[in-house]
N, C-alpha and C positions, 0 to 999 in steps of 0.2 A: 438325250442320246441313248439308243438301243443299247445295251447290255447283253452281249453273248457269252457262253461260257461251253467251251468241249471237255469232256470228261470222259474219255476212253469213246464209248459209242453211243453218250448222252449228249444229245446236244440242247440247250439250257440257255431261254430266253428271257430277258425282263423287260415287259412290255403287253400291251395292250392286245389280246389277243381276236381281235376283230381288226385291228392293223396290220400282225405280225401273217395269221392263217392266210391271208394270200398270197404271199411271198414266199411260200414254201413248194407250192405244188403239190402233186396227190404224197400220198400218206398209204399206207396197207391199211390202219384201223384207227379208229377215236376210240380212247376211255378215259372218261374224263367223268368231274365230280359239278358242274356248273354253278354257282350261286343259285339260289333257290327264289323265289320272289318274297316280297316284303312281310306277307303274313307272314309266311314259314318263318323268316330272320326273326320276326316280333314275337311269337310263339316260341321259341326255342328257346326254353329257361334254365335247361340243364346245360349249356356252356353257352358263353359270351360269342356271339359272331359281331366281328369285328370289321367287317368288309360290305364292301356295296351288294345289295339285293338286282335282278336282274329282271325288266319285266318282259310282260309277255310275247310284244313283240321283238323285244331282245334274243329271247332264248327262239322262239319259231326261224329268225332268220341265221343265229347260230347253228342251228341244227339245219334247215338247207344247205347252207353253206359245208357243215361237216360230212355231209353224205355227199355232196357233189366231190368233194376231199378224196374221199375215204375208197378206195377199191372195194373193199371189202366191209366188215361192221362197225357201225359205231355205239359204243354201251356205254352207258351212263344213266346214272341216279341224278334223279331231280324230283322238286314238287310232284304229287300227283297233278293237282290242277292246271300244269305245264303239260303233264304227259298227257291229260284229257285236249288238249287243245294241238296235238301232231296229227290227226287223222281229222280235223276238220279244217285242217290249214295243208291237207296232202301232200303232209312228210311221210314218205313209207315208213311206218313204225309195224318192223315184222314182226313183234314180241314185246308187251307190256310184262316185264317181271316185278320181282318183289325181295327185298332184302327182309329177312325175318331177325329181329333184334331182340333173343331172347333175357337178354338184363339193363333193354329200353327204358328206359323213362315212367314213368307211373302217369296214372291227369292227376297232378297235381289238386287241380280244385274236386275232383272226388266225385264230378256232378256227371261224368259221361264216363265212355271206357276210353283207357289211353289206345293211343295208336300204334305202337310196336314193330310199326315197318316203313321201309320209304319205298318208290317204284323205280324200277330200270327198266329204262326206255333203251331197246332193242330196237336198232334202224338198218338198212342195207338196200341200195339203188337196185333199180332194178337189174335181173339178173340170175344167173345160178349162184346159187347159196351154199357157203360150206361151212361149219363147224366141227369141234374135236371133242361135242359134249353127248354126240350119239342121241339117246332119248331122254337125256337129263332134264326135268320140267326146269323154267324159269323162275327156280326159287331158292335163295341162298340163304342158310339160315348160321348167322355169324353174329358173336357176341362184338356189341360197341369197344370200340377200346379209344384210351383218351392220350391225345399227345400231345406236342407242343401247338400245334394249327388247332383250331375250336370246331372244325369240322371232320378233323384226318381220319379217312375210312380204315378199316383193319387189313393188314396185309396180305391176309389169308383171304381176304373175301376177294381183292384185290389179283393179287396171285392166281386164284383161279378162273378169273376172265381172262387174261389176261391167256392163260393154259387153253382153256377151252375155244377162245374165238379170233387165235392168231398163233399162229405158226414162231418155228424160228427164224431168226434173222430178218423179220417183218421189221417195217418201220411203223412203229405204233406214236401216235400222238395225243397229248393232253394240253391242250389250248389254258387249261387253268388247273395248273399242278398244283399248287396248295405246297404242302410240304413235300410233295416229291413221291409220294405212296407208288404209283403209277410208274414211276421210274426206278424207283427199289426193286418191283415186282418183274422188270424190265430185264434189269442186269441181274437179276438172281436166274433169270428165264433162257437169256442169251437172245433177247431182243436188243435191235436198236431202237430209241427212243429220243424223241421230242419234244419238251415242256416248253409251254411260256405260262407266268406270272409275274401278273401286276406290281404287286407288291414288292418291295426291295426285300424286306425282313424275312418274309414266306421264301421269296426268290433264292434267300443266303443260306436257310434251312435246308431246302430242297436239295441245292448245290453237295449240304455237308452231309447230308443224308445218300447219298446216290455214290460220292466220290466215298465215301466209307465203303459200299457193298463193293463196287468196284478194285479195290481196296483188297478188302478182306480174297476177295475172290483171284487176284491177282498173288496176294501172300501163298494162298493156298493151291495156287498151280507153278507158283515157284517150287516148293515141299511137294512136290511131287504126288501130292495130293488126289 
């Protein structure tokens, strides 16, 4: 049984999100965080991923399908070796960026340099193009931070896509919220937002995560604030 949840102007799915994204209709923007494929999950020794890995032609027909979605951009972190494979599968990919992770991970085994960043893949149907980041390069450079999810991106990094490649009152969606980051950056923004995840556990964090800022934000324009 589908799982839905409203929470002021978040609306909060549990469920499959290749079942759910067609039942919604266009979207202003995707930013989402997708499962990464199996190397990456197996490589990844600085926290436990606990979730399914996604292959490649998983994530190619995710990402068609989110741009077909999407009016406007879809931004998202994933594998590089994913983002290498959107321009030979003729997903418009208008912008390969780069998250720069200055208190990253080490290589552990010592024998190569570590890698210190992941890629964001920047997509947009064809079209005129608008953003709020003027000449800003595609490059964010944000410290890790670690939360209850083994993957949760930083707020801040988060928070400024979120500023830069959608407007207010857009209806932004993340097909695989995770703990909600996405929808935090949402209601602090004065966006409306749309998660689905899988997971129950993730799904319930998310929830207490999003109806908190909501919350707060609601205390604070009662007080006059």
């Amino acid at each position: 049984m589908l799982l839905r949840k409203q929470i002021e102007s978040s609306t909060l799915f549990c469920g499959d999100a290749f079942q759910i994204m067609p039942t919604l209709g266009d979207v202003d923007c995707i930013i989402s965080d997708p499962p990464y494929n199996a190397k990456t999950h197996k490589g990844a020794r600085a926290s436990r991923i606990d979730f399914d890995s996604i292959t490649d032609a998983q994530f190619i027909e995710f990402c068609g399908n989110a741009v077909a979605q999407a009016r406007r951009w879809v931004v998202m972190s994933c594998a590089w070796q994913h983002a290498a494979e959107l321009e030979k599968a003729g997903v418009p990919l208008v912008r390969l960026g780069i998250w720069h992770k200055p208190n990253g991970s080490p290589q552990f085994t010592g024998d190569r340099p570590g890698m210190g960043w992941e890629a964001i893949a920047i997509l947009h149907r064809q079209g005129r193009k608008h953003w709020n980041g003027g000449g800003h390069h595609a490059v964010w450079v944000c410290n890790v931070e670690h939360g209850e999810h083994p993957t949760q991106k930083p707020l801040k990094l988060v928070m400024d896509w979120v500023s830069k490649f959608t407007d207010p009152n857009e209806i932004i969606l993340d097909p695989f919220m995770g703990s909600g980051t996405t929808g935090v950056a949402c209601a602090k923004l004065g966006r409306r937002f749309i998660g689905i995840e899988k997971r129950p556990d993730y799904f319930e964090l998310a929830c207490h995560r999003i109806a908190d800022v909501h919350r707060q934000i609601d205390m604070f324009a009662s007080t006059g604030g």
